[in-house]
Backbone bond lengths (Angstrom), bond angles and torsions (degrees), N, CA, C in turn:
res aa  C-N    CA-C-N  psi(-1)  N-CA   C-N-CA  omega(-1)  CA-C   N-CA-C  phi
1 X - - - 1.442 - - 1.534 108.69 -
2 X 1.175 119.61 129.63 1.341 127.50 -179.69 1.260 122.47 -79.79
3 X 1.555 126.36 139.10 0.917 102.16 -148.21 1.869 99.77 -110.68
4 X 1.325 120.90 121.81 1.888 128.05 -178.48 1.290 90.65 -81.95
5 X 1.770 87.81 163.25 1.691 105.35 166.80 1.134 119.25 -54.68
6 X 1.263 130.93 -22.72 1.171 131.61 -160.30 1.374 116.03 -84.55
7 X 1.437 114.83 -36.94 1.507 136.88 171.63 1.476 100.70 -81.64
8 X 1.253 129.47 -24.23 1.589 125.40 163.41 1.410 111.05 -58.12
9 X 1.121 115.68 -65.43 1.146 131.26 -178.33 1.634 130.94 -32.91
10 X 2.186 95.52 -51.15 0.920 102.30 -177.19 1.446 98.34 -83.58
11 X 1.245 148.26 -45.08 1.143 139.73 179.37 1.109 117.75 -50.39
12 X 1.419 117.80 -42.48 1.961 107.28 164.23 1.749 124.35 -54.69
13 X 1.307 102.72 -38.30 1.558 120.86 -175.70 1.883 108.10 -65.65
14 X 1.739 111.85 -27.47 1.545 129.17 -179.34 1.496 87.77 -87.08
15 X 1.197 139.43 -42.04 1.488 112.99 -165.94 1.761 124.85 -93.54
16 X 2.032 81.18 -11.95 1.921 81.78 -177.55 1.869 97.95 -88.70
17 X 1.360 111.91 -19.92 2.047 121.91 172.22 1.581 75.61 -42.96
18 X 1.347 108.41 -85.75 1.852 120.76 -168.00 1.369 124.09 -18.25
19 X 1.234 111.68 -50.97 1.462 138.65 -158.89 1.324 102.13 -94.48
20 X 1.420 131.12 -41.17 1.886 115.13 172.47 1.897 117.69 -110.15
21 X 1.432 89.06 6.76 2.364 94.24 143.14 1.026 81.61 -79.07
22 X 1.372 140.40 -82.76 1.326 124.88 -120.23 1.635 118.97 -79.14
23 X 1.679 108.32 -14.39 1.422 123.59 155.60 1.951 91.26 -61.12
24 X 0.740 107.89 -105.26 1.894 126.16 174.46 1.621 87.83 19.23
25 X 1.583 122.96 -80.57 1.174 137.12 -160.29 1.507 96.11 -64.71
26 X 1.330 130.72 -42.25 1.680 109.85 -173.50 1.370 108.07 -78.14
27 X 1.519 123.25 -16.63 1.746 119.22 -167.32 1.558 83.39 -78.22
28 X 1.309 141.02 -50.78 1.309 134.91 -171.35 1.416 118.16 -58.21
29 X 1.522 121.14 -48.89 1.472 135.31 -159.15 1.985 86.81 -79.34
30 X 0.861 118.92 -39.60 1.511 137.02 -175.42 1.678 107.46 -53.95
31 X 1.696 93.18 -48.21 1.576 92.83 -164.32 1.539 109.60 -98.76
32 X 1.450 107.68 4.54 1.271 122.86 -177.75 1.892 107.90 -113.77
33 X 0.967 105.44 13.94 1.661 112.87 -179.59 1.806 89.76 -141.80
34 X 0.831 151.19 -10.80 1.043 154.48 -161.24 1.949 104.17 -102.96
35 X 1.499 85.08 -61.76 1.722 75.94 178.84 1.331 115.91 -72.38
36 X 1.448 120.85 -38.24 1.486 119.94 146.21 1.794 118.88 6.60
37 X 1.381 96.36 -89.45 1.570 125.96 167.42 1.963 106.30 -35.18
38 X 1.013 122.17 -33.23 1.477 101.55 -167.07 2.031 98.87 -140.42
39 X 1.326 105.37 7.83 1.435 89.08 159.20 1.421 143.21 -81.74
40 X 1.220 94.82 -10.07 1.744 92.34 153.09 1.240 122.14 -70.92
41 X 1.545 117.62 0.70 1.746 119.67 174.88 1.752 95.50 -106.36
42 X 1.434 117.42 19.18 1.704 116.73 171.34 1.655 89.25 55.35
43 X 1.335 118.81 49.55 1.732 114.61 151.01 1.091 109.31 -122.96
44 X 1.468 103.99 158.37 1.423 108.77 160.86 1.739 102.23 -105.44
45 X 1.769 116.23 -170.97 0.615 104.07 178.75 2.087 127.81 -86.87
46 X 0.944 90.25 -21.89 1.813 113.82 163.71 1.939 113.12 -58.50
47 X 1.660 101.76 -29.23 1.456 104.86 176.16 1.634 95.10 -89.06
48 X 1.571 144.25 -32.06 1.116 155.98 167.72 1.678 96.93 -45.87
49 X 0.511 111.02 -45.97 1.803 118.37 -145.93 1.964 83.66 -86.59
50 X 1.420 118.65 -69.34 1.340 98.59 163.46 1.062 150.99 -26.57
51 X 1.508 109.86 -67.56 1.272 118.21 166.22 2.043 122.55 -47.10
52 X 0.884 70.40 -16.78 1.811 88.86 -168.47 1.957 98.65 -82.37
53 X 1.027 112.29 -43.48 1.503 131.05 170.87 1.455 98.29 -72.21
54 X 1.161 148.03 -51.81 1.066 141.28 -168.38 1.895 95.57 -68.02
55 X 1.196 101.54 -58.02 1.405 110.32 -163.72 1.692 116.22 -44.17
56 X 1.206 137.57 6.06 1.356 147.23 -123.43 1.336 74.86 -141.07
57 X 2.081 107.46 136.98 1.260 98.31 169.60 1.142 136.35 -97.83
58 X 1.192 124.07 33.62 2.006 151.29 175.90 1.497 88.48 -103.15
59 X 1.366 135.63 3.29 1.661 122.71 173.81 1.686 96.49 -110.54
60 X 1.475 111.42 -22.20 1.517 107.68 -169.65 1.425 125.51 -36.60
61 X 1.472 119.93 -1.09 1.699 102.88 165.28 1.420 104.65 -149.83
62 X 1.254 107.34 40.40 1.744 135.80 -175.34 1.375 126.89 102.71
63 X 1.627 100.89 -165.68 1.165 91.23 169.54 2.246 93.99 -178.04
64 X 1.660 87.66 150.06 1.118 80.71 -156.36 1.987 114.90 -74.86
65 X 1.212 128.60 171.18 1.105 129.62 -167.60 1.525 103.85 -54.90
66 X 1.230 104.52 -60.77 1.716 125.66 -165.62 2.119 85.01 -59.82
67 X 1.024 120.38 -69.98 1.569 110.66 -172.95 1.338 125.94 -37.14
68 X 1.749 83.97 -49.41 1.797 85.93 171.00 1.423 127.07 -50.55
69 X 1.502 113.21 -56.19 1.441 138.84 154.14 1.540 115.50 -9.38
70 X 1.872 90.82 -53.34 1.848 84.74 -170.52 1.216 113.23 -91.67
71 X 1.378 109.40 -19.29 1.801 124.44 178.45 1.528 99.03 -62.28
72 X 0.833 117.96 -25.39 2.016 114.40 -160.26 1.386 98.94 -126.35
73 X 1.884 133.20 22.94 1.220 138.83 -163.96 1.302 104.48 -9.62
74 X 1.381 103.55 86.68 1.810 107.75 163.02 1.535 86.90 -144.84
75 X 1.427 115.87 148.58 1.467 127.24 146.64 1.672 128.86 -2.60
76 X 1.071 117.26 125.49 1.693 119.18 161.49 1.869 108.75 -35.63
77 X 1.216 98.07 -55.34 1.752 129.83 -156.19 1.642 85.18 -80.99
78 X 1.262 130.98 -72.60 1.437 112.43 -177.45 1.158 130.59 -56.23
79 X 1.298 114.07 -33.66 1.900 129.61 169.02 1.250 117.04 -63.09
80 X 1.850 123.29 -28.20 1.574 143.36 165.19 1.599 93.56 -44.87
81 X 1.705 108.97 -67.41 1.717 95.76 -149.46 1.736 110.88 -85.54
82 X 1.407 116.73 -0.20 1.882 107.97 172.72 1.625 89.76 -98.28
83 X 1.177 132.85 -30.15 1.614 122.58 166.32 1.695 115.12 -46.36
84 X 1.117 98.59 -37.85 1.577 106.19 174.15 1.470 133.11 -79.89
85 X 1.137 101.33 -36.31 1.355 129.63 172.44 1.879 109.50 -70.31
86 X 1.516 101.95 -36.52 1.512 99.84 175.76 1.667 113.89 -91.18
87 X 1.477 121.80 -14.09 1.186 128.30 166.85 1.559 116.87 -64.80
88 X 1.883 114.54 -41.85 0.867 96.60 -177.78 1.420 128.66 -85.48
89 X 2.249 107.80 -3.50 1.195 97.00 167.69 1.309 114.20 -96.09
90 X 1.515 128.24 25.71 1.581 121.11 158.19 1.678 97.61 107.34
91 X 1.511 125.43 -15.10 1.547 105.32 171.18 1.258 129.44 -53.39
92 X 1.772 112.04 -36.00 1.145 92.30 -157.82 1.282 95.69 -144.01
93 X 1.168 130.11 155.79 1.761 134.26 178.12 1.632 116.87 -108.31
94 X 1.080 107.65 135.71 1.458 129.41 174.25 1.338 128.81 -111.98
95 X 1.557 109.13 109.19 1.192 108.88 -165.16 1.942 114.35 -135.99
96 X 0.956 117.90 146.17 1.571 111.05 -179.43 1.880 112.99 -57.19
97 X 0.989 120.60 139.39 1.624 134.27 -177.27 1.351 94.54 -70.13
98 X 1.887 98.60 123.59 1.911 89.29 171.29 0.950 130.53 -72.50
99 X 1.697 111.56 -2.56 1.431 113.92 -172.28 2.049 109.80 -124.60
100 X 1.383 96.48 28.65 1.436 107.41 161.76 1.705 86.20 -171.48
101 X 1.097 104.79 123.23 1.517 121.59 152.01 1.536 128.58 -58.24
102 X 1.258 102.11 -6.57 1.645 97.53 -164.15 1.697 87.61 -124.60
103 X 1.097 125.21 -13.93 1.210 135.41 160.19 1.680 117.95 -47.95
104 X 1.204 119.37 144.03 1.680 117.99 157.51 1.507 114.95 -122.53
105 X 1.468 97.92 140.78 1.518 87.35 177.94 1.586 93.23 -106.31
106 X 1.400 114.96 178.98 1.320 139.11 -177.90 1.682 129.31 -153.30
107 X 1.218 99.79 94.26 1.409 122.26 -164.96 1.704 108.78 -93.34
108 X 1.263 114.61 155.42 1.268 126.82 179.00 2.120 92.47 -84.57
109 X 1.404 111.42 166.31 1.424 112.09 177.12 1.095 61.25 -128.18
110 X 2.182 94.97 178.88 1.114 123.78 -152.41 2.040 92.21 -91.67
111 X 1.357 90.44 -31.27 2.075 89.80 173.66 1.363 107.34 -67.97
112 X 1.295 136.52 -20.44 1.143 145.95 -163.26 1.664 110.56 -78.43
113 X 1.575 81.24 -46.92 2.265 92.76 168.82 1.006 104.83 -89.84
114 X 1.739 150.81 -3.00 1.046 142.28 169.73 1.688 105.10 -82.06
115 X 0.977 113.54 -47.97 1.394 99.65 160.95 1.437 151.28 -80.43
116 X 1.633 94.25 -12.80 1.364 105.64 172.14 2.022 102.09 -73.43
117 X 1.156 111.45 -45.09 1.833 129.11 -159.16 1.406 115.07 -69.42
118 X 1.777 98.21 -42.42 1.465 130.48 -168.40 1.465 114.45 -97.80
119 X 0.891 107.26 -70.69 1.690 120.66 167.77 1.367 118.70 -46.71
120 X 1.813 106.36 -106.06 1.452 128.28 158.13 1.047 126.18 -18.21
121 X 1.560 125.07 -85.26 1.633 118.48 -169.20 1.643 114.88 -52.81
122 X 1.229 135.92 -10.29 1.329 109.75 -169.66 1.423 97.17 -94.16
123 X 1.506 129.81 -29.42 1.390 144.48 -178.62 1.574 99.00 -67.31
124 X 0.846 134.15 -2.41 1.803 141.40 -159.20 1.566 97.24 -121.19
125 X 1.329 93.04 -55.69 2.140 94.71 164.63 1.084 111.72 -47.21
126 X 1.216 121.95 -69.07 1.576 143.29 -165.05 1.902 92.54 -46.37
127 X 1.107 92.19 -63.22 1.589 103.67 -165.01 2.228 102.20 -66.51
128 X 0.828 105.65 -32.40 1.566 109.60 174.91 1.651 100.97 -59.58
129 X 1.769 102.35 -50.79 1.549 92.06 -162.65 1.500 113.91 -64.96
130 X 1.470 110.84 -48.07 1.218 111.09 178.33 1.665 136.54 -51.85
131 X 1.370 99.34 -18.72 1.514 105.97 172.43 1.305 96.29 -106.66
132 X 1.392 171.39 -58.80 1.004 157.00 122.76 1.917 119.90 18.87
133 X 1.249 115.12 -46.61 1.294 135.30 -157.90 1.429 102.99 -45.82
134 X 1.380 122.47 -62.25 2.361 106.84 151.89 1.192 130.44 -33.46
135 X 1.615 115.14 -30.50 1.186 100.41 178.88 1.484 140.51 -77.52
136 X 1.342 122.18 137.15 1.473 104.61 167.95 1.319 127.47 -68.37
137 X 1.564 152.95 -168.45 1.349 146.50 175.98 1.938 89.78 -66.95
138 X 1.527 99.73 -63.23 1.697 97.44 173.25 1.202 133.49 -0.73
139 X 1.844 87.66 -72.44 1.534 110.87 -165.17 1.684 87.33 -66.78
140 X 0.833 149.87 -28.48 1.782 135.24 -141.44 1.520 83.41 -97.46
141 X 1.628 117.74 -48.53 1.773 113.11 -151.59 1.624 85.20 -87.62
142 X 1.653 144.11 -21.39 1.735 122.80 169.13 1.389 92.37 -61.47
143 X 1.518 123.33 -52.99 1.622 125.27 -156.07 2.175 102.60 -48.31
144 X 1.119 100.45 -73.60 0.993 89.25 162.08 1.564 165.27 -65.40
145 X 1.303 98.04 -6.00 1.382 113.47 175.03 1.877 111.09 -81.12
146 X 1.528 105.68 -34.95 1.406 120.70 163.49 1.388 129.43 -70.06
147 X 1.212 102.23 -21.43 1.467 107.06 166.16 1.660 115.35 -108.86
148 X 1.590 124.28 0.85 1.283 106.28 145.57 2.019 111.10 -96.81
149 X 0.906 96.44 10.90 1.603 95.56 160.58 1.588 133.32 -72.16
150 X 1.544 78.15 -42.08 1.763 95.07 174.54 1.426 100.40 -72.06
């Protein structure tokens, strides 16, 4: 059977349906095995994902709310309440930008890298390798190169 645009089409349109559930199902299974992995360090995985942004050394003397926001594509308003939530348990400090007032910056504290450095990251290894553990280096650098494509 030969194959028309039309049957192209629909067969492309059946495999990308396929292809972003099955993204859908790993961002969930991900964020639900993930916080798993580091709540005995009182994170979630959205407080993970910060700290991890902070941890980068282009964050080394902050970084502003709205940047963070777009670096970690989540909301102003959703990034507001685990920013808050990590201020009030001491990770991270919030402070006005000296060079915009209306600005916030957002700094790692020094408990904040003790748990991200000390705590967290080795449980994050552990937890990388094991879901990782099929992969070859390959599989990880196609995996990702296709998914910063999308």
């Amino acid at each position: 059977m030969p194959f028309t645009p039309e049957s192209t089409r629909a067969a492309r349109m059946e495999l990308a349906n396929r292809l972003f559930f099955r993204l859908y199902q790993c961002a969930n299974l991900l964020h639900k095995t993930g916080s798993r992995a580091v709540e005995s360090e009182g994170l979630t995985t959205q407080q993970w994902a910060v700290l991890g942004a902070l941890s980068r050394p282009e964050a080394e003397g902050g970084i502003s709310v709205g940047d963070l926001a777009r670096y970690l594509m989540v909301s102003r308003q959703n990034l507001a309440g685990v920013v808050s939530r990590m201020e009030r348990d001491g990770h991270v400090a919030v402070k006005p930008d000296g060079r915009d007032r209306r600005s916030r910056m957002v700094t790692m504290t020094d408990s904040g890298r003790h748990v991200w450095e000390d705590l967290a990251l080795p449980k994050i290894h552990a937890y990388y390798g094991e879901i990782l553990a099929d992969f070859s280096i390959n599989d990880v650098t196609h995996t990702l190169h296709y998914l910063l494509k999308i």
